[in-house]
C-alpha positions in Angstrom: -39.2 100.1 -75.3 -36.7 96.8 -75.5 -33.9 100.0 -75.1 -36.3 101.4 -72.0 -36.6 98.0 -70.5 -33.0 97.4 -70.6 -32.3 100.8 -68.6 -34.7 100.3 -66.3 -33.2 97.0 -65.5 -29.4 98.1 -65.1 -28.4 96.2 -68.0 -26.9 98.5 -70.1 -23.2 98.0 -69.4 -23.8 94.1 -69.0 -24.8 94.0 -73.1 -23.6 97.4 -74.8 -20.3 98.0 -73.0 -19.2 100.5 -70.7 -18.3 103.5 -72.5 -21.8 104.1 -74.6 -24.4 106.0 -72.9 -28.2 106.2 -72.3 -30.4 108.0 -75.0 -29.4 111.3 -72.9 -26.2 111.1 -72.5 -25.8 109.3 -69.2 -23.0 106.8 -69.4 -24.0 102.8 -69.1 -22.7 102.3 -66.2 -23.3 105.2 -63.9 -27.1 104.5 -65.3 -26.8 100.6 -64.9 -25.9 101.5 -60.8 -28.6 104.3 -60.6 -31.1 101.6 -61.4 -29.8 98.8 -59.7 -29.9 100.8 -56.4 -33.1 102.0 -57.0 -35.1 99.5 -59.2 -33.6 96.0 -58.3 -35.7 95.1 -55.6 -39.1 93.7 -57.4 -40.8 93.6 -53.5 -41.7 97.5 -53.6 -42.4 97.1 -57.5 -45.1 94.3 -56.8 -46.2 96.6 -53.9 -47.1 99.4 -55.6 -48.3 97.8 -58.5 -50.8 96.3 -55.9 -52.1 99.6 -54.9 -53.6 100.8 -58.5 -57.1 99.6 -59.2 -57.6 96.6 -60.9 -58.2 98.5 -64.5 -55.5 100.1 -64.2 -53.3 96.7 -63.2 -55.3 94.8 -66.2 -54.5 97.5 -68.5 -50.2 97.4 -67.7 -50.7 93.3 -67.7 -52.3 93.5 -71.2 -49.6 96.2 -72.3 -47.2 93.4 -71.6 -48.8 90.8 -73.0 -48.9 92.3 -76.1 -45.5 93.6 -76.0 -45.1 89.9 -75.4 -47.1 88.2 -78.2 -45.4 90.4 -80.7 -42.0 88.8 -79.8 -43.5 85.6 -79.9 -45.1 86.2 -83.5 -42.2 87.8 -84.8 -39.0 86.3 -83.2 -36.2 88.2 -81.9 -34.0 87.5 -84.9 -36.4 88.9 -87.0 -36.9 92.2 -85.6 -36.3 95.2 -87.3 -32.8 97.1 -86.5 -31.3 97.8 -84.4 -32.8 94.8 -82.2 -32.4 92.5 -84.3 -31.4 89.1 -82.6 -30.5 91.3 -79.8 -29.9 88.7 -76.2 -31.1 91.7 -74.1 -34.9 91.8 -75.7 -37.1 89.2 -73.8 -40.6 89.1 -72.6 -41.8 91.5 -70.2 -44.6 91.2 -67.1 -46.4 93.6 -65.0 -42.8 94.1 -62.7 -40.8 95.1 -65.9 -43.8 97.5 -66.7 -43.3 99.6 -63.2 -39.7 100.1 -63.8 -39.8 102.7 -66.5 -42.6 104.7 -64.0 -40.7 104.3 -60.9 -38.0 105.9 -62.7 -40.2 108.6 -64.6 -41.0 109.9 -60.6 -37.9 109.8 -59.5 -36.1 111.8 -62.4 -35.0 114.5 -59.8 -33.5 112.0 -57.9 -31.9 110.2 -60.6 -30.2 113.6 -61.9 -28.8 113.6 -58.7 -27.5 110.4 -57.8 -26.0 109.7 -61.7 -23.4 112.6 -60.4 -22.8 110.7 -57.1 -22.3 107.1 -57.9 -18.9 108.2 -60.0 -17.5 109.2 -56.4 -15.0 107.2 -53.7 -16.4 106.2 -50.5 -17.3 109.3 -47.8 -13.9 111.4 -46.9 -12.1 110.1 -43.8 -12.2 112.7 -41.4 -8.7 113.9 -41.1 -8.8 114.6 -44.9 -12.1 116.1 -45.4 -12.4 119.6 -46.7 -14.8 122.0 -46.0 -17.0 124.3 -48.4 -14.5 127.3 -48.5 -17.0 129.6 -49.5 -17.0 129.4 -53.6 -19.7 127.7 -55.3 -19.1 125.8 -58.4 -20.7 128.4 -60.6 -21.0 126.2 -63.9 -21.7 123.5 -62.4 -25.1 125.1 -61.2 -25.7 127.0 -64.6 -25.4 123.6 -66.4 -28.3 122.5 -63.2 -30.6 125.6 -64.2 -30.3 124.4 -68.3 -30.9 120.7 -67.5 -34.1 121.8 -65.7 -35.2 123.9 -69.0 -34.9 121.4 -71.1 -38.1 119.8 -70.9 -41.7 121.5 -70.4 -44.7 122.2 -72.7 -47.5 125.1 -72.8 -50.8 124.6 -74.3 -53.4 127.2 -75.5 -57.2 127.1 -74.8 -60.2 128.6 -77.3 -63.6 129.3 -75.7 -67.3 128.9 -78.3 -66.3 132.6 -78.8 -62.7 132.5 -80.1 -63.6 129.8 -82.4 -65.5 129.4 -86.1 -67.3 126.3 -85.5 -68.3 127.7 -81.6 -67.1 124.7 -80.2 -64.1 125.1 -77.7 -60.7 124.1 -79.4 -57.4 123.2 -77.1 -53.7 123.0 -78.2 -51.5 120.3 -76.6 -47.5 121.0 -77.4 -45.7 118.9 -75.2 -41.6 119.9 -75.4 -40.2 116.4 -75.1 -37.9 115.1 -77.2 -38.1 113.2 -80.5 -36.2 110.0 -79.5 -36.1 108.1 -76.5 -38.9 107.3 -74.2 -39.5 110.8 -73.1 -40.9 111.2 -76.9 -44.7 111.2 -77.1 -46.4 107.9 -79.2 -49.8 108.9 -80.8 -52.4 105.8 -79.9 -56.7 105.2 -79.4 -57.5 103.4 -77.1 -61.0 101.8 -77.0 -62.5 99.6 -74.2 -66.5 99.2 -75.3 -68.4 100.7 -72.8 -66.1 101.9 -70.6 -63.6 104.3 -72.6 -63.0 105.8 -76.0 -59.7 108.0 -75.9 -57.2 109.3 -78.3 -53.8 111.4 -78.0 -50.3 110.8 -77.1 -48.4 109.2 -74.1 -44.7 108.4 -73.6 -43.6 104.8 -74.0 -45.2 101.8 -72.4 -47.9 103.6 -70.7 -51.5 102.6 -71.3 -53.1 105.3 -71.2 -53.1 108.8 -73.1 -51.7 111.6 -71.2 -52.3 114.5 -73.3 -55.4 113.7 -75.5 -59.3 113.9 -75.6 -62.5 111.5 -75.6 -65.8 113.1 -77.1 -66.5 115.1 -74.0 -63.2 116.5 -72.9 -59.6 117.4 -74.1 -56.9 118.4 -71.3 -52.9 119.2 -71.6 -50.4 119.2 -68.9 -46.8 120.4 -68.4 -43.9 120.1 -66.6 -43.8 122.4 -63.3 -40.8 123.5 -62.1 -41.1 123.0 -58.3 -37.9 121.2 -57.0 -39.9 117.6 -55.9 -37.0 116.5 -53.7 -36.1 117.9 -49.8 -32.3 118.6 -49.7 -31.3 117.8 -45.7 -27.8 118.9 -44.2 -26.4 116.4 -41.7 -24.4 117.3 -38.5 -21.8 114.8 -38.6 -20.5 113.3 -35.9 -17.3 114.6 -35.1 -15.2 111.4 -34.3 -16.7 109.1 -37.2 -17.8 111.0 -41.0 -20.1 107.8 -41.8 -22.1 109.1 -38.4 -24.7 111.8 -38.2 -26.4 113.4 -35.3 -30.3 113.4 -34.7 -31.7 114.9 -31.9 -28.3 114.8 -30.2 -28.2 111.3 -30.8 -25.4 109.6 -32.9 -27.3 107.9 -35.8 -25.1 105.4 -38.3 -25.2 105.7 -42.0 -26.1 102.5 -44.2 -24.4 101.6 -46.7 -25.5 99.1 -50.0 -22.9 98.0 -52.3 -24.4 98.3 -55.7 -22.7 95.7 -58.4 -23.0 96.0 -62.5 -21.7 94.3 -64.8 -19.8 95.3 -67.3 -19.5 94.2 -71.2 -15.3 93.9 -71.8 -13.8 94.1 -75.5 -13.4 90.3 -75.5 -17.1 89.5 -74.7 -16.6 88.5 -70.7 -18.1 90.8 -68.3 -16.5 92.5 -65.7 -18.3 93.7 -62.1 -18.0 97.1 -61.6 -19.2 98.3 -57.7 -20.2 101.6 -55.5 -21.1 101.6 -52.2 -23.8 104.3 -51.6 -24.3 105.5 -48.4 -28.1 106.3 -46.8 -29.5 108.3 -43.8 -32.9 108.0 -42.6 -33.7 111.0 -45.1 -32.8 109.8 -48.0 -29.4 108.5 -50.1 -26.5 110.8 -49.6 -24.8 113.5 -52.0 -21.4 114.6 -53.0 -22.0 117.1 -55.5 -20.9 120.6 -56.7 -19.8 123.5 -54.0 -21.7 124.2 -51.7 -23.3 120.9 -51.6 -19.6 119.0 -50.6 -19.7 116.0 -47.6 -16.9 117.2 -45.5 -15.9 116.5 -42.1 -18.9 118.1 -40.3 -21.9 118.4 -43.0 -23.2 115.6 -45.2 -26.2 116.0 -47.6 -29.4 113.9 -48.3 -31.8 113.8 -50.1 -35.5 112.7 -50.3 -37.7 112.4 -53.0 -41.4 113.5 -52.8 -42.3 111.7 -55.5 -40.7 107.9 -54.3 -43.7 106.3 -53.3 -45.8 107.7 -55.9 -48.1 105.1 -57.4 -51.2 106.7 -58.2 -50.1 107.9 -62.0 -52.1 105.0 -64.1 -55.3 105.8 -61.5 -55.2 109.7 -61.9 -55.0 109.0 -65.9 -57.6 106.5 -65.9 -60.2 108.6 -64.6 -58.9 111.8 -66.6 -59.1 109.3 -69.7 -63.2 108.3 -69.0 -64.0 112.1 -67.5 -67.0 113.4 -68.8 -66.1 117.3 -68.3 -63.8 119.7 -66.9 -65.4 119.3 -63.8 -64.5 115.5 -63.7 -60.4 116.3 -64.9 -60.5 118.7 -62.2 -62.1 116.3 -59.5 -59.6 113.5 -60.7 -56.3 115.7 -60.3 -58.1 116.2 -56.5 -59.3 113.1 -55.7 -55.6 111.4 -56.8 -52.9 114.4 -56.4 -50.6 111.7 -58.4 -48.9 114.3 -60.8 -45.4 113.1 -61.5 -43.5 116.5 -61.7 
């Protein structure tokens, strides 16, 4: 989690250096910008963290606190490798905790903008090139593995199937081993309100794929595309202008700053200006999806303003039946793809 928390925060480069990379694979600092774009502002953090129910917000406060009292009991120079005396490990509240979920919904989008924050700024207009008609075949074969990787299946026994006549589910989630996409096994017990056991991936307080004494449920990853692609008409007398309606509509642009961890121990800033529409952060990616002189691409992310995923588990974790799961994933629609 001190590794999680330290991604999240766009702090990699800052401590580790520049030329080590994320769990994987994503180097420091293209991760360090993706995250200081999307998750330095702590306003829409506190926002949405305002919008769960208050069991849910007591639950991520005592996550922290107890991430937080283990520090303090154990002292950062005494933790186990490879944190030990680490600067970057510090306590954590309810803020730190939304990061790693904000970027959990927004994996689509992160995939994306990774690729993009390595680029210049927008072509000028006299040198832009157009899409000539030859799309960057491996480039979109690597895209179709990436988006196997992860997934799970599960496999469900009715009273008749089974020796005990009891029903009997199989949960195999296929996340990875390392990292915070790996599955933790935990119980967690609230007397009188909720009795739950199973996995869930790293610093979320409830279980995701589990069971209580009434009810066990699995999930997997879906592989609906959870972001809108929009093509701009760009204006034809300034490439940082689109058109809307017939109306000339200016980009905006955010320069993002990291900093970055030299051989000597000083840090070095490292900047990219990203560009936005009113759809969404703009792409430069792999033929046919190229921002020339007349087309530009966006994108928007269903999946942004998402804040309902400790409510939908919350009521999954105390359901009673099927028939409650089923009325939870209804009544909250918070899947995070």
């Amino acid at each position: 989690m001190a590794d999680e928390f330290l991604t999240v925060r766009g702090e990699r480069a800052k401590y580790l250096g520049g030329t080590g990379s994320t769990p994987y694979g994503v180097n420091n600092v293209f991760s360090d910008l993706f995250f200081t774009y999307f998750n330095g502002d702590a306003a829409p953090l506190a926002a949405g963290f305002a919008k769960m129910k208050p069991e849910v917000q007591a639950a991520f406060k005592g996550w922290a606190a107890g991430f937080n009292r283990y520090l303090r009991d154990t002292g950062v120079a005494n933790l186990p490798a490879p944190c030990t005396g680490a600067p970057f490990i510090r306590p954590v509240d309810e803020i730190d905790m939304m990061r790693p979920g904000a970027a959990l919904r927004a994996a689509g989008l992160q995939r994306q903008l990774h690729r993009r924050v390595r680029e210049h700024l927008p072509p000028a207009a006299t040198a832009a090139k157009e899409w000539d008609g030859i799309y960057d075949e491996q480039f979109w074969r690597d895209y179709q593995a990436r988006r196997e990787m992860l997934g799970s299946n599960a496999l469900a026994l009715g009273s008749e199937a089974t020796d005990n006549g009891k029903g009997m589910l199989l949960g195999n989630p296929h996340f990875p081993w390392a990292g915070t996409l790996r599955f933790f096994q935990f119980h967690v017990t609230v007397p009188g309100q909720m009795d739950v056991m199973g996995g869930s991936l790293s610093g979320f307080p409830f279980i995701n794929i589990g069971f209580n004494k009434d009810v066990a449920w699995s999930h997997t990853v879906d592989k609906a595309l959870h972001f809108t692609l929009f093509q701009l008409k760009l204006d034809p007398t300034n490439p940082r202008k689109y058109i809307v309606d017939g109306q000339s509509k200016d980009m905006t642009s955010k320069t993002v700053t990291v900093q970055v961890k030299q051989a000597d121990g000083s840090l070095a800033p490292v900047s990219r200006v990203i560009y936005s529409s009113q759809f969404g952060p703009l792409l430069s990616l792999s033929a046919p999806l190229v921002w020339g002189a007349t087309n530009a691409y966006a994108i928007k992310d269903a999946n942004l303003e998402n804040w309902r995923m400790g409510d939908q588990w919350f009521d999954i974790n105390r359901a009673t039946s099927t028939v409650e799961v089923e009325a939870a994933l209804e009544r909250t629609s918070a899947s995070r793809g």
